[in-house]
N, C-alpha and C positions, 0 to 999 in steps of 0.2 A: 741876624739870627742869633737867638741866642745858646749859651753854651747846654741848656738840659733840652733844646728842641736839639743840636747837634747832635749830643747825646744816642738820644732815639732814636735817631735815622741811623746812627750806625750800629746802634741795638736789632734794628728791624735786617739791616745787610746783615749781621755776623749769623742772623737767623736764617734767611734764606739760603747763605752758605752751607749751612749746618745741612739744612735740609736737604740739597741737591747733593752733598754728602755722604750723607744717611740712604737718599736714593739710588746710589751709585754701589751704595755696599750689599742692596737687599738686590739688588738686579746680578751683580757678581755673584753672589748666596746661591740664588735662581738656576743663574746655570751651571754654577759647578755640581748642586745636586741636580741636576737633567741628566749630565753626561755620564755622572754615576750612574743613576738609573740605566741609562739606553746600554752603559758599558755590562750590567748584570743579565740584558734584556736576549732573549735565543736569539733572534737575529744579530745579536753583534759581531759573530764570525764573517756574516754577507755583509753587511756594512763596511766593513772595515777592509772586507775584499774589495767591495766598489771603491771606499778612500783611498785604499792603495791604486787600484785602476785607472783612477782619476789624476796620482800623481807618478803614474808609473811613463816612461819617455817613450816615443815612439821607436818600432823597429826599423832600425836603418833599412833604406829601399834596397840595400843588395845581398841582403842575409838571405841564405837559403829559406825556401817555405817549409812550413810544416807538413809531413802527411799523414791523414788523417786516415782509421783505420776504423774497421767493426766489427766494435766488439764482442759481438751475436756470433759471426762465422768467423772471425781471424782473417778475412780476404782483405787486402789491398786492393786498391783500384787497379782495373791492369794497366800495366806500365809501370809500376812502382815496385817496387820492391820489400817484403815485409817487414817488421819491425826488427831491429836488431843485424838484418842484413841476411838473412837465412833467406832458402831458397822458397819457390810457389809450393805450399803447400797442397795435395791429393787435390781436395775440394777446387782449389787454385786452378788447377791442371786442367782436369773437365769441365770446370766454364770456361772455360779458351779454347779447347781441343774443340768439346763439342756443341755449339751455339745451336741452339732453336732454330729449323730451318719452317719456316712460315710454305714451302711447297709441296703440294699433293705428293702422294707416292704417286711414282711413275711403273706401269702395268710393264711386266718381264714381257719381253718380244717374244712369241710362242711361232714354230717353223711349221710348216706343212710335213717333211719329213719326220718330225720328231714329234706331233702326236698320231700321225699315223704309223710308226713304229708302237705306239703302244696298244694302237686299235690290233694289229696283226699279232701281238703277244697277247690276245685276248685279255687286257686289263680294259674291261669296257669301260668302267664309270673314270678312270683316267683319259680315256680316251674322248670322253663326253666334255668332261671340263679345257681341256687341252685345244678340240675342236672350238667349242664355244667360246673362247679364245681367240682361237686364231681368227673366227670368221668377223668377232669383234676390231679385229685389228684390219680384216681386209676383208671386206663386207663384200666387193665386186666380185670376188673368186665361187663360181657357182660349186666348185669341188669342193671348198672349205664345207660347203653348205651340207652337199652330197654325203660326204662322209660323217658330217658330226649327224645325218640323221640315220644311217648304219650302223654307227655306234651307241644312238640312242633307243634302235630298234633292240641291238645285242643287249644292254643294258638294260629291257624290260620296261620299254617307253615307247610303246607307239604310237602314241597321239603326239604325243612330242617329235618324235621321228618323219612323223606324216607335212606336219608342221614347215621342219627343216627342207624338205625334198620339195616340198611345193615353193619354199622361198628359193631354191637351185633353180627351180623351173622357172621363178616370174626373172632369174640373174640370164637364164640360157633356157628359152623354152623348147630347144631340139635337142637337150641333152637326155639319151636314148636310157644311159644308168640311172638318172633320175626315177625318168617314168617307169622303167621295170622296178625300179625298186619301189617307187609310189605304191603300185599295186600289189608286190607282196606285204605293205605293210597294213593296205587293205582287206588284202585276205585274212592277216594276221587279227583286225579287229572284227574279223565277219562281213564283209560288206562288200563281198564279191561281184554287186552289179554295179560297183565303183569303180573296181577294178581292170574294168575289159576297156572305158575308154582308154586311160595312159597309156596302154599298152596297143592298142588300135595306134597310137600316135606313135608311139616310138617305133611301129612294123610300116607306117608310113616313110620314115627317114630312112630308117636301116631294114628292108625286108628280109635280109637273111640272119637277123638278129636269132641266136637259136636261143637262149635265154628268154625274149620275150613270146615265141611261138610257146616254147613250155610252160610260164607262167600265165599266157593264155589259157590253155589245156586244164591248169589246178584253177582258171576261176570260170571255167565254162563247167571243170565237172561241180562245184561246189552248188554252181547254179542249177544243177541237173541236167546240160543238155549235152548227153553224152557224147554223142556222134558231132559235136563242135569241139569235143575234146579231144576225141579220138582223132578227128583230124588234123588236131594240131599239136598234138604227140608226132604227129607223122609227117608233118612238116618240117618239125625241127630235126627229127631222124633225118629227111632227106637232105636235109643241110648238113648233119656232123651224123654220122649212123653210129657216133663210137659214144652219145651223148648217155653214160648210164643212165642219168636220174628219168630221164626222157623213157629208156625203155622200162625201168620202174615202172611209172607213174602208167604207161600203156598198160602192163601187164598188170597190176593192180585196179585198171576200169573195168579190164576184162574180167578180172575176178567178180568185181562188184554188180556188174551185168550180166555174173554167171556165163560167161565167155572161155570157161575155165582151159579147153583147151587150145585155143588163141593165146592166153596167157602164159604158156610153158615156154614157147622160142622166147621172144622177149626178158621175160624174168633170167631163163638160162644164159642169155647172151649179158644182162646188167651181171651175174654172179659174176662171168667169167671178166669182163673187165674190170671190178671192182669185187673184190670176194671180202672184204673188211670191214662189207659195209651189211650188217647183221639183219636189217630189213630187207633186205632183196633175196638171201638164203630164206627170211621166214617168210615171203611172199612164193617164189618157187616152190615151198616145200606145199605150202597149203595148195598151188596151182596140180602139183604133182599129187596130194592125194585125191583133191576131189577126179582126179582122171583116173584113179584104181591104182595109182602108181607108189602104193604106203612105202615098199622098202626104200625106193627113191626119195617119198618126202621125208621117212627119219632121218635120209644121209643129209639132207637140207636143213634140218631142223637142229642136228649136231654140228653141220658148217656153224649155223645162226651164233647158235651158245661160245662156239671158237672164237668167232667175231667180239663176242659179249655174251660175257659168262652170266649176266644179272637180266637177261634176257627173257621174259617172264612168259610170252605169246610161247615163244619157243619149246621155253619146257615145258607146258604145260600141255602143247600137243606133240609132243616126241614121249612126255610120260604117256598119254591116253594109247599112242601107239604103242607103244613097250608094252602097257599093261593087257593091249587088246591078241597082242603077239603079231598085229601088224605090220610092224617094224621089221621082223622077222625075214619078209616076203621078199623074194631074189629081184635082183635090178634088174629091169628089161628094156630101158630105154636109155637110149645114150645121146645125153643132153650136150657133149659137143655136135654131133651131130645134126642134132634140132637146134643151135644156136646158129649152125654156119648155112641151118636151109632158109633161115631169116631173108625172107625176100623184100627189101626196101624199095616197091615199084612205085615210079609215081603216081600208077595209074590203077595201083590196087592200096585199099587204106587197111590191111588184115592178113594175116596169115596164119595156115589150118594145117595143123599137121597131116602126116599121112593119114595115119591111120587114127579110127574116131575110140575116144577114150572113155569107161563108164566115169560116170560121177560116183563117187563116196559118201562118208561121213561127212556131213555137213555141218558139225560138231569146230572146224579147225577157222581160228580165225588170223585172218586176213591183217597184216599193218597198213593203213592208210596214213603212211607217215610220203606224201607227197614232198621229197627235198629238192634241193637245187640250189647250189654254193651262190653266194653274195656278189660275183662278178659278174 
């Protein structure tokens, strides 16, 4: 070879050198301006967190953990303790104390004494809920039943009341207070020819039930068959003679069948056992004028207003007397007397006093207030 081919060849190497050179320094260029740029670039702060993250050493396995907190409410997880070492904060407190309980409310245990303490304090619609209650809790107890329809009756629910006493009956169907009560709550809705079976049933169990003879009596006279009344007014008299409402209810048919002096022992005997009860003065008093006896019915018709001073039958025939100067007229009859000649025979359904009395003003009206207590 000769020396200008030598030459060349090592003309053409210093070139190549040169080049790979050159290529070395434009690649270097490259990336020193890249890392400029990326270092100008908004993410360089997250970058540079991850390079750090990436050379950052792990944490020895027996360093305490971190605990992590939120920062929404400031609670700790329970069982940790909050930042700084301070105590559970308010919010802290009530989620621990008092956790979500996922169970029904559980219904208060209601006693048999204790809503029938409120039915006898006449708080009926307490008495209503209380029962209804109870009989939820012990559905077997036909009494539960009994009484919440007493109370439903008090309360101004008879259909509902009718209800209850018929579900007492299908629990015990010989329970005698049931069925008298069944029927006055029939009478209550009008429906008096409903009324005489329950009560046929319960004079079946207990024949000297005086309660159910008498509620007989108010659905025989409703029905209009008076002398089925009349005789069982006088059934229940022959069981208890001391039964006021019983001799009421008698001396009031007598009235209404213009029976008026029939009507005078009986009324005079209910005053005298029960004088507080302001229908039975203003029932005597009317029995006492239509029999000519006026000075005797204003003194009954002044009992009445004693009894109940808002007593409006009352005053209104004690004024017609006043004003007629009836009232006036001297007592001639002496109504203990006629109370104790009250003959209670079995074998007689009526009693006439001595002597016959004229009828009156037929101007004076009558209370057809038929009562008889819830026992």
């Amino acid at each position: 070879m000769d020396r200008n081919d030598l030459t060349t060849k090592q003309q053409r190497q210093l070139k190549f050198v040169e080049a790979g050179v050159l290529f070395v320094l434009v690649m270097a260029l490259t990336v020193f301006l890249g890392v400029k740029l990326v270092a100008n670039s908004p993410d360089a702060i997250d970058n540079g967190a991850l390079l750090q993250a990436a050379v950052t050493p792990p944490i020895p396995a027996d360093a305490a953990p971190t605990v992590a907190t939120d920062t929404a409410t400031d609670i700790a997880p329970v069982g940790t303790e909050s930042a700084g070492g301070t105590a559970p904060t308010e919010a802290e407190a009530i989620a621990v104390a008092e956790p979500v309980s996922t169970e029904p409310d559980q219904p208060r245990e209601v006693s048999y004494a204790e809503a029938e303490a409120a039915y006898f304090a006449g708080h009926w619609a307490e008495a209503v809920d209380l029962f209804a209650a109870y009989t939820d809790q012990h559905g077997e107890n036909a009494w539960g039943y009994y009484m919440l329809g007493l109370s439903q009756r008090q309360d101004g629910s008879p259909e509902a009341a009718e209800q209850s006493l018929l579900t007492a009956l299908e629990i015990a169907p010989d329970h005698v207070k049931s069925q008298v009560n069944l029927a006055r709550v029939r009478l209550d809705l009008g429906q008096a020819s409903d009324a005489v079976e329950p009560l046929q049933r319960a004079l079946t169990v207990e024949p000297e039930n005086v309660q159910a003879h008498r509620v007989l009596g108010r659905a025989y006279s409703d029905l209009g068959r008076h002398d089925d009344a009349i005789a069982a007014y006088w059934a229940a008299l022959r069981i208890d003679p001391q039964d006021a409402w019983s001799l009421n209810n008698l001396g009031l048919l007598y009235i209404e069948t213009e029976r008026f002096a029939e009507a005078v022992a009986p009324l005079a005997r209910a005053c005298q056992l029960d004088s507080s009860v302001a229908c039975f003065e203003n029932n005597l008093g009317v029995a006492l004028e239509r029999t000519g006896h006026t000075g005797a019915a204003a003194a009954a018709f002044t009992a009445a207003l004693a009894a109940d001073a808002e007593y409006a039958k009352a005053a209104a025939s004690l004024d017609r007397l006043e004003v007629s100067g009836a009232a006036d007229q001297p007592i001639t009859i002496d109504l203990v007397a006629v109370a104790a000649e009250l003959r209670i025979d079995p074998d007689a359904d009526s009693f006439v006093t001595a002597e016959k009395l004229a009828r009156s003003d037929p101007q004076t009206v009558a209370d057809n207030t038929r009562g008889d207590d819830e026992w």
